[in-house]
Each structure stands twice: as structure tokens, then as C-alpha cells.
C-alpha positions as CSV (number, residue, x, y, z in Angstrom):
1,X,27.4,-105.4,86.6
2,X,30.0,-106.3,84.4
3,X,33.8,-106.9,85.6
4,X,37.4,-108.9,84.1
5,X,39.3,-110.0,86.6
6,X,42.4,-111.9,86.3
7,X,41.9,-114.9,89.2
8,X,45.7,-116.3,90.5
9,X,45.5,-119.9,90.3
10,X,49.8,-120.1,92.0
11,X,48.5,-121.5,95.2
12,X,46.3,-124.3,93.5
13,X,49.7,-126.0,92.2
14,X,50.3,-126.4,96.2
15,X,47.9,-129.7,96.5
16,X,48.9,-133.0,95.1
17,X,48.9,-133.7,90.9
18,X,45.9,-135.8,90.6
19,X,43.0,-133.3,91.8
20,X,44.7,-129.6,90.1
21,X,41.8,-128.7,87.8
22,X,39.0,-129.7,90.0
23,X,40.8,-127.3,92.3
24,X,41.1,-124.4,89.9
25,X,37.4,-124.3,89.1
26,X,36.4,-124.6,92.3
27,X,39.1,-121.3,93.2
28,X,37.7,-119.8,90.3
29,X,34.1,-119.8,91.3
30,X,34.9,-118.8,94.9
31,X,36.9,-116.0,94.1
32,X,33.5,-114.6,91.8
33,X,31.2,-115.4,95.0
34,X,33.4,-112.8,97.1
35,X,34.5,-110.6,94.7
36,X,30.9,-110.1,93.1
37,X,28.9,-111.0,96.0
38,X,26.5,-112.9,94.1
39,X,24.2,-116.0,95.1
40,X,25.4,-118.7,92.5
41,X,28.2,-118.8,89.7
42,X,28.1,-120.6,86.3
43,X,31.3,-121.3,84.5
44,X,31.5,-121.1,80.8
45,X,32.7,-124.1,78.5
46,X,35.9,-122.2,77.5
47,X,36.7,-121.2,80.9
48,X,36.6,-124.9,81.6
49,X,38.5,-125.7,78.5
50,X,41.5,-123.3,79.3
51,X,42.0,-124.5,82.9
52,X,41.9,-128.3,81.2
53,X,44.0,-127.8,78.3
54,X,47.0,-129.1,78.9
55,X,45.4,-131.7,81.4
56,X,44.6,-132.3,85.3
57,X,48.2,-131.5,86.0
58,X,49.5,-128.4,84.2
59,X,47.3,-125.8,85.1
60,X,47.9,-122.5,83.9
61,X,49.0,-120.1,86.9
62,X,46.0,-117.3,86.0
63,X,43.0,-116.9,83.9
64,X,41.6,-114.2,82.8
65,X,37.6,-114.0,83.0
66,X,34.7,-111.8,82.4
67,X,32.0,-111.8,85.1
68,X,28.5,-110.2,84.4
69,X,26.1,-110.4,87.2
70,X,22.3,-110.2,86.9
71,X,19.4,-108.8,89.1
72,X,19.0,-112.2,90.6
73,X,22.5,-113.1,91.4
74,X,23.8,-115.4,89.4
75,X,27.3,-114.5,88.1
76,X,28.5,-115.6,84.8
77,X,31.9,-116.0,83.6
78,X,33.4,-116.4,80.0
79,X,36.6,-116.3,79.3
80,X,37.2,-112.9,78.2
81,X,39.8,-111.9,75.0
82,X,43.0,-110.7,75.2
């Protein structure tokens, strides 16, 4: 199953400075567990990279992702292209 979601990130700029793009990826892979319903999800490098680009602080307010999920579960996202 493959699906693109765009995943809000708004309410992660809600908690303090220091811990924003922890936050984000750990929004990002929860909202792939429930939307998918898959065991376990792995995060690309450039998904990483785009919520880190402009550092811990100035996340951007959505991503846009690409989610394929196998036979076993696991649920992989890459950032997909505009």
C-alpha cells in the first residue's frame, strides 16, 4: 500500500523551543502508525533533513511524505516530490 499524506506539524510549535524537531518526528511517525495501521515506522534521511533544516526551532508547519507499507508492517516514509 502506497499513500502521500501531508502530516500538520501547527500544534508541535505549542511545546517549548528547545525540543521542536524531536517533537515533529516523533508526530510524524505516529500519525503513519494510525493512519496506516502498521507495526513499526522508519523515517527516511530527507524526511529528517527537512524537518531539521532550518534548526531545532523553526520547524516547518507541514511535510509532505510518501508512506509504502509492506506485508510485514513496517511503513516507510520518504519525503515525496512536489
Amino acid at each position: 500500500m502506497e499513500r502521500i499524506y501531508t502530516i500538520p506539524l501547527r500544534a508541535v510549535k505549542n511545546v517549548p523551543r528547545t525540543i521542536r524537531a524531536p517533537r515533529a518526528i516523533r508526530e510524524v511517525q505516529k500519525f503513519l502508525l494510525k493512519h496506516m495501521k502498521g507495526e513499526e515506522v522508519k523515517l527516511d534521511a530527507s524526511v529528517n533533513a527537512k524537518i531539521w533544516e532550518r534548526g531545532i526551532q523553526k520547524i516547518p508547519s507541514k511535510i509532505k511524505v510518501k508512506a509504502v507499507k509492506d506485508d510485514d508492517g513496517l511503513v516507510e516514509a520518504t519525503l515525496a516530490e512536489d
